[in-house]
C-alpha positions as CSV (number, residue, x, y, z in Angstrom):
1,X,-155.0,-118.1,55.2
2,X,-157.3,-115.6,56.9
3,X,-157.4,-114.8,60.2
4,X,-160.5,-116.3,61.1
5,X,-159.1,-119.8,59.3
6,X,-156.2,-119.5,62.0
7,X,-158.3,-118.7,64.7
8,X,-160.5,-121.7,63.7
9,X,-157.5,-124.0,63.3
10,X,-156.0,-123.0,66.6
11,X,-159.5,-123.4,68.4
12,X,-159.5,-127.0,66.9
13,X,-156.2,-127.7,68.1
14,X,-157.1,-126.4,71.7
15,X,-159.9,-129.1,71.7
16,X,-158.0,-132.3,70.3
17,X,-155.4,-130.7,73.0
18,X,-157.9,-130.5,75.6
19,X,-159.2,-134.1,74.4
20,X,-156.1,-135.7,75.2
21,X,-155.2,-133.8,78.1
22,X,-158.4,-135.0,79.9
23,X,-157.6,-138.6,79.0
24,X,-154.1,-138.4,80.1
25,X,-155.0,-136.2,83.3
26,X,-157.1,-139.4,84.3
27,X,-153.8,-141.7,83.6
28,X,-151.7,-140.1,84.9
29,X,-149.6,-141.7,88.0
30,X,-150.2,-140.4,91.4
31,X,-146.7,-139.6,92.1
32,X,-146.7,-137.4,89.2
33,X,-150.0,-135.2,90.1
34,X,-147.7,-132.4,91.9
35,X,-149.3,-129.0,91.9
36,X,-146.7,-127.8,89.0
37,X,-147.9,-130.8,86.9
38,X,-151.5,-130.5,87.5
39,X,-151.4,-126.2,87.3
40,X,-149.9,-126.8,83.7
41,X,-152.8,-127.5,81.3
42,X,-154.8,-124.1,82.3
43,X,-152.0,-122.3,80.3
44,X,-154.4,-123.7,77.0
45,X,-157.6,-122.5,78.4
46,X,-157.6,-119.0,76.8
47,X,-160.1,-117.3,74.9
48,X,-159.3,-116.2,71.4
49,X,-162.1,-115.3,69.7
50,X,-164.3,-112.6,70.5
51,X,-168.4,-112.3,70.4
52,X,-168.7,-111.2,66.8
53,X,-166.0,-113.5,65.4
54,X,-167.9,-116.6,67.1
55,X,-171.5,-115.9,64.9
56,X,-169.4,-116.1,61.7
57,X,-167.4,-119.7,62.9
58,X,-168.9,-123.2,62.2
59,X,-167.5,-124.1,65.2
60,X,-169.6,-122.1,67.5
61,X,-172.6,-122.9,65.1
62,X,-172.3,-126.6,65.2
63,X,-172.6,-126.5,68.9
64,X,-168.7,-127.8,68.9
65,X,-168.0,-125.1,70.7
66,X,-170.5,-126.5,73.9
67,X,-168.9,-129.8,73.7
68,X,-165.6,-128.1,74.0
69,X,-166.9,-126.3,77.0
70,X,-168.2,-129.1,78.5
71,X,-164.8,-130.9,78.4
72,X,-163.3,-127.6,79.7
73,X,-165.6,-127.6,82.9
74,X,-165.2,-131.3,83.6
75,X,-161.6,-131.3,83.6
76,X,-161.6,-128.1,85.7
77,X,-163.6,-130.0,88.2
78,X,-161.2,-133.2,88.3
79,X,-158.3,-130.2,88.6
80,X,-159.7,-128.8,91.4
81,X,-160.0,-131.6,93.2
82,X,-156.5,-132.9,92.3
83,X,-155.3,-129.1,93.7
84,X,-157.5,-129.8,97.0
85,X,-156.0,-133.4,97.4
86,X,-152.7,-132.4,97.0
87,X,-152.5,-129.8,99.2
88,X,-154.0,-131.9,101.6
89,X,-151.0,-133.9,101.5
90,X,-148.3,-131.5,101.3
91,X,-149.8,-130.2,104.7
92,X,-149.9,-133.4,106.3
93,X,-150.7,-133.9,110.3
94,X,-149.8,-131.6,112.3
95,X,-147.1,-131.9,114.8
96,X,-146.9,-129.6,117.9
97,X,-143.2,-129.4,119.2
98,X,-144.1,-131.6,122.1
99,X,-144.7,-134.3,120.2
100,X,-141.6,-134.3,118.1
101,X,-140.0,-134.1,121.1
102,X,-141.7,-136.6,122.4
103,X,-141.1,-139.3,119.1
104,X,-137.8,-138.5,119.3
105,X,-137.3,-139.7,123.0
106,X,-138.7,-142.9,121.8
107,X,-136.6,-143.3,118.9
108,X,-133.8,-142.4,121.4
109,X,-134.5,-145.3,124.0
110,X,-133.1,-149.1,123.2
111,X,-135.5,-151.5,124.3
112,X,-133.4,-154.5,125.6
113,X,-134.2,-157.8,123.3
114,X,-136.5,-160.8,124.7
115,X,-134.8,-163.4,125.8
116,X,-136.4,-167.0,124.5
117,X,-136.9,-169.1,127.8
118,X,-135.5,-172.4,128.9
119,X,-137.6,-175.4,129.8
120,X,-136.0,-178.1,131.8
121,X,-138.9,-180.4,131.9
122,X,-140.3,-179.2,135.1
123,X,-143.9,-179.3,135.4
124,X,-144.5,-176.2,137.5
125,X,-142.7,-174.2,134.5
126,X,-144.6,-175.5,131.3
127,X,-147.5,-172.9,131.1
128,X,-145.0,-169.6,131.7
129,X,-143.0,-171.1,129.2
130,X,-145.4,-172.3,126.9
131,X,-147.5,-168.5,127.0
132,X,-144.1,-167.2,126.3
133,X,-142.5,-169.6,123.3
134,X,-146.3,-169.1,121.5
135,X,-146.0,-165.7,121.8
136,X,-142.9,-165.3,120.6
137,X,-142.0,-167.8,118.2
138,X,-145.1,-170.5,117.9
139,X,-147.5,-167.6,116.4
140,X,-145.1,-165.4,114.8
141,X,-145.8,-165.5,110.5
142,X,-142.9,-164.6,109.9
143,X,-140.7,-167.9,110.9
144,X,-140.6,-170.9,109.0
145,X,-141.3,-174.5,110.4
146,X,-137.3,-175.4,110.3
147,X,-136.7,-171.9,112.0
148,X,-139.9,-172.6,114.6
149,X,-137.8,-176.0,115.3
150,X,-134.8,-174.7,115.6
151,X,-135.6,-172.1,118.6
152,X,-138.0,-174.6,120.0
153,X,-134.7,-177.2,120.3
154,X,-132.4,-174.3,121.5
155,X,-135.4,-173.1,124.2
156,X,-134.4,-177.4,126.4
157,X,-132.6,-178.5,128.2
158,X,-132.5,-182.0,130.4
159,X,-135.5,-184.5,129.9
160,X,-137.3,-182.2,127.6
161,X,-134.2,-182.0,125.4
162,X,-133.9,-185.6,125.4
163,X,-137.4,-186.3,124.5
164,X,-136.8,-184.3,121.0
165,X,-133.3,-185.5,120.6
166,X,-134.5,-188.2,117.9
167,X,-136.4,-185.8,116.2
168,X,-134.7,-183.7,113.1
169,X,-134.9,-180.4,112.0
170,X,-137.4,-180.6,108.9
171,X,-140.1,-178.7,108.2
172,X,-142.7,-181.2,108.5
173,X,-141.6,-182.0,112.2
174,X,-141.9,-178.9,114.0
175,X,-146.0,-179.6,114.5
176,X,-144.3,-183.4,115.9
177,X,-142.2,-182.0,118.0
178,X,-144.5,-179.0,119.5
179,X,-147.4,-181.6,120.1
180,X,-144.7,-184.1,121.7
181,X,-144.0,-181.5,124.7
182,X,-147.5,-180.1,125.2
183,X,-148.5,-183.6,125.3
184,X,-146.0,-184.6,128.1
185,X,-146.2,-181.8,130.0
186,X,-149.3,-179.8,129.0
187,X,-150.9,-182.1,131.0
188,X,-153.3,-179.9,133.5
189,X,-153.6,-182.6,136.2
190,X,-149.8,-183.1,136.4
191,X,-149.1,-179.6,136.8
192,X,-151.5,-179.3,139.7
193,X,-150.1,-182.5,141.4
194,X,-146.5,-181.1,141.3
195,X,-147.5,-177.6,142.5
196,X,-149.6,-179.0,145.5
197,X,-146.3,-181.4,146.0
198,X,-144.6,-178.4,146.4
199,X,-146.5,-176.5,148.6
200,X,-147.1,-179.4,150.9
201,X,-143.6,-180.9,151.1
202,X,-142.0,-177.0,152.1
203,X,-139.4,-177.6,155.1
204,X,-140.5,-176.2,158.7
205,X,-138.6,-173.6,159.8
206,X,-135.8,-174.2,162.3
207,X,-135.1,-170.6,163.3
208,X,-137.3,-167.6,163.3
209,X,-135.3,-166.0,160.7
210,X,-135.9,-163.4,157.2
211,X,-134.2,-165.9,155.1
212,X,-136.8,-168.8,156.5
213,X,-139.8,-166.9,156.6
214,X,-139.2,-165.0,153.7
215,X,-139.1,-168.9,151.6
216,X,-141.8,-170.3,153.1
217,X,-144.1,-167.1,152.0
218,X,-142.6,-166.9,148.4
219,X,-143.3,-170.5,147.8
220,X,-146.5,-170.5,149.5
221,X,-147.8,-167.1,147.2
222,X,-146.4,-168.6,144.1
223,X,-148.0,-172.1,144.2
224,X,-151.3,-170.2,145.0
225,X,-150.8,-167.7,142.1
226,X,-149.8,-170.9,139.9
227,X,-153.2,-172.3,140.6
228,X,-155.3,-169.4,140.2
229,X,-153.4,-168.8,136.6
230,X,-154.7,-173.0,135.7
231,X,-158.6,-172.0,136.7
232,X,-158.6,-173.8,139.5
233,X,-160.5,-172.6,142.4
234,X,-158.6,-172.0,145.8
235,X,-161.6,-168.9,146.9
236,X,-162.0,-171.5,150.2
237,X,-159.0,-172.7,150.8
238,X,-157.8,-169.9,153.4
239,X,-157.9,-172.1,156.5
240,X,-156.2,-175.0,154.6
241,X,-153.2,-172.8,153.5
242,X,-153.0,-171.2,156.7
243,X,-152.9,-174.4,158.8
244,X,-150.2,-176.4,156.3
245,X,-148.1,-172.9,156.2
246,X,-148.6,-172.1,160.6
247,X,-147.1,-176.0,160.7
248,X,-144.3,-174.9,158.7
249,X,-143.4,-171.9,161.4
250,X,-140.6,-172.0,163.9
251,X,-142.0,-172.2,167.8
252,X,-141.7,-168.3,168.3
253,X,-143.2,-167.4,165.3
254,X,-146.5,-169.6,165.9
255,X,-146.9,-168.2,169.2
256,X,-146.8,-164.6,167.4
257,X,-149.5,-165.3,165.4
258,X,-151.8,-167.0,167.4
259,X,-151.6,-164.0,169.3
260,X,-152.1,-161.8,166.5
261,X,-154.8,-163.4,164.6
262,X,-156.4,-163.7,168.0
263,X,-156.1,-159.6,168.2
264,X,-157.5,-158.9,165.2
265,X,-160.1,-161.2,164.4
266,X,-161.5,-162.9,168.2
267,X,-164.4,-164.5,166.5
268,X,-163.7,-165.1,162.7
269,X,-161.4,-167.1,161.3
270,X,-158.0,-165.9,159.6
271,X,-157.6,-165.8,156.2
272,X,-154.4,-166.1,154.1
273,X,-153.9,-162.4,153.7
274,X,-153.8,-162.2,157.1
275,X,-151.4,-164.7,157.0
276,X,-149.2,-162.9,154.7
277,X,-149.6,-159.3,156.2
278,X,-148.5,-161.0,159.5
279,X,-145.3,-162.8,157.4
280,X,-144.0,-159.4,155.8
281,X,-144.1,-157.8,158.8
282,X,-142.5,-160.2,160.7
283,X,-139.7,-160.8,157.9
284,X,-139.3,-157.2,157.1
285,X,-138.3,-156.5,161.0
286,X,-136.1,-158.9,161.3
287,X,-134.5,-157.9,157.9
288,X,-134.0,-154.8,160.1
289,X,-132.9,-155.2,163.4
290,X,-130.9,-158.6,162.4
291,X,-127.3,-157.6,160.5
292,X,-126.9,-159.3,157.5
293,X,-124.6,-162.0,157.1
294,X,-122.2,-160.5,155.0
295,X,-121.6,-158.3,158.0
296,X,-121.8,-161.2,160.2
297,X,-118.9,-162.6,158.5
298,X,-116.8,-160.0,158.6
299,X,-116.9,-159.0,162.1
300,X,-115.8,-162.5,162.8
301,X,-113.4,-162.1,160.2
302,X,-111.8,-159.4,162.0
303,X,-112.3,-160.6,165.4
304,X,-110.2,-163.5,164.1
305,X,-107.6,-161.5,163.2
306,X,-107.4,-159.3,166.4
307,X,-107.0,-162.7,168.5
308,X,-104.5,-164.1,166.5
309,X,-102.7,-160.3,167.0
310,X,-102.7,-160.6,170.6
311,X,-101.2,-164.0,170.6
312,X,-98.2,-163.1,168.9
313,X,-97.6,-160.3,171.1
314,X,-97.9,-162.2,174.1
């Protein structure tokens, strides 16, 4: 065999080997395209032939050689871009040393789990824990109806508990048992009535002290807040609050505000943030010049002690 012959059969074996190479290149998985892999096929794309040996082939005068070439320059193009891409993700984002530090502080820090609430049956407490259970476990995907029943029977106690206690834990009655509570006390009206019952029904205050004041403005604030959470309107009710809440004051601290509210606003009437300015600061002092009963209790504690001392001496 000449020369020329072996030159011929090795530039037909180039193209079958180029042939399949593009097919394959185009199969291949993308978790083998690493830059070694993809580097590897140029090692065939060599010239061996010169000018004057090509005039004399019948593969360069068949025009074989042009649909070689054009195979050649097409899987060049997909090899570049496979390069490109792959360095591209051998690079990846680029991290600045504050933020590694700073993913690693979160990584560091153990967020404490969410505890599931408890319902009793109370009407006041249904929507915070009826936001809460849906969030949690109602709208979660990833629990099952028997697992969504399960929490939801662990989550009562009392009357609540009782109202599900006849109902097992299948998969078809977890939508029973949800609709059972929200209808018995995801009733809107009820939950109003039972707040206003609340707010209306608050003891007076016998004595003008923190512990008394400090009540009668939590409960008043959280009704309010309650009501504002259901949509329902209390924009006007300022001089309603402040005349059920000023009922609810001991003597001296009526007389205080009067004379307050008087100070500040001689024509206008109050509102309920005047109200509650006026309650922290009155609390808040007496928090401060009043001891605390824990000291109380232990002064008498040892005054006790010294009197019994000097009776057994005498």
């Amino acid at each position: 065999m000449s020369n020329t012959e072996q030159i011929y059969n090795v530039l037909e074996d180039t193209a079958e080997l180029l042939r399949k190479t593009q097919v394959n290149l185009k199969k291949c998985p993308k978790q083998r395209l690493t830059q070694g892999y993809v580097q590897t096929p140029h090692q065939v794309l060599i010239r061996l032939t010169s000018r004057e040996q090509r005039a004399n082939l019948s593969y360069f005068a068949n025009d074989e050689y042009f649909l070689l070439e054009d195979i050649y320059l097409s899987m060049s193009g997909d090899l570049k871009d496979m390069l490109a891409a792959h360095s591209a993700m051998s690079a990846g984002p680029s991290r600045t040393p504050d933020d590694s530090v700073e993913s690693q502080a979160y990584t560091q820090v153990k967020l404490p789990r969410i505890q599931l609430p408890t319902f009793s049956g109370n009407y006041e407490e249904w929507p915070a824990f009826n936001d809460l259970y849906v969030s949690l476990i109602h709208d979660n995907p990833s629990l099952t109806n028997v697992q969504k029943l399960y929490y939801l029977k662990s989550s009562i106690v009392g009357e609540a508990a009782a109202l599900l206690k006849h109902i097992q834990i299948t998969d078809p009655s977890y939508q029973q048992a949800w609709d059972t509570l929200k209808q018995r006390y995801g009733n809107k009206r009820l939950i109003v009535n039972s707040l206003l019952k609340r707010f209306f029904s608050q003891k007076k205050c016998s004595a003008q002290t923190a512990t008394q004041l400090k009540g009668l403005f939590d409960t008043t604030n959280e009704v309010m807040n309650s009501l504002q959470n259901l949509k329902v309107p209390t924009d006007f009710w300022d001089p309603i609050i402040i005349f059920v809440v000023v009922q609810k004051l001991d003597p001296d601290s009526h007389k205080e505000w009067e004379h307050f509210s008087y100070s500040q606003k001689e024509e206008e009437l109050p509102s309920w943030n005047d109200l509650k300015k006026f309650l922290e600061s009155k609390f808040r002092t007496l928090e401060l010049v009043t001891p605390s009963s824990s000291l109380v209790k232990d002064r008498i504690g040892r005054e006790k002690v010294f009197h019994v001392s000097m009776l057994h001496y005498v």
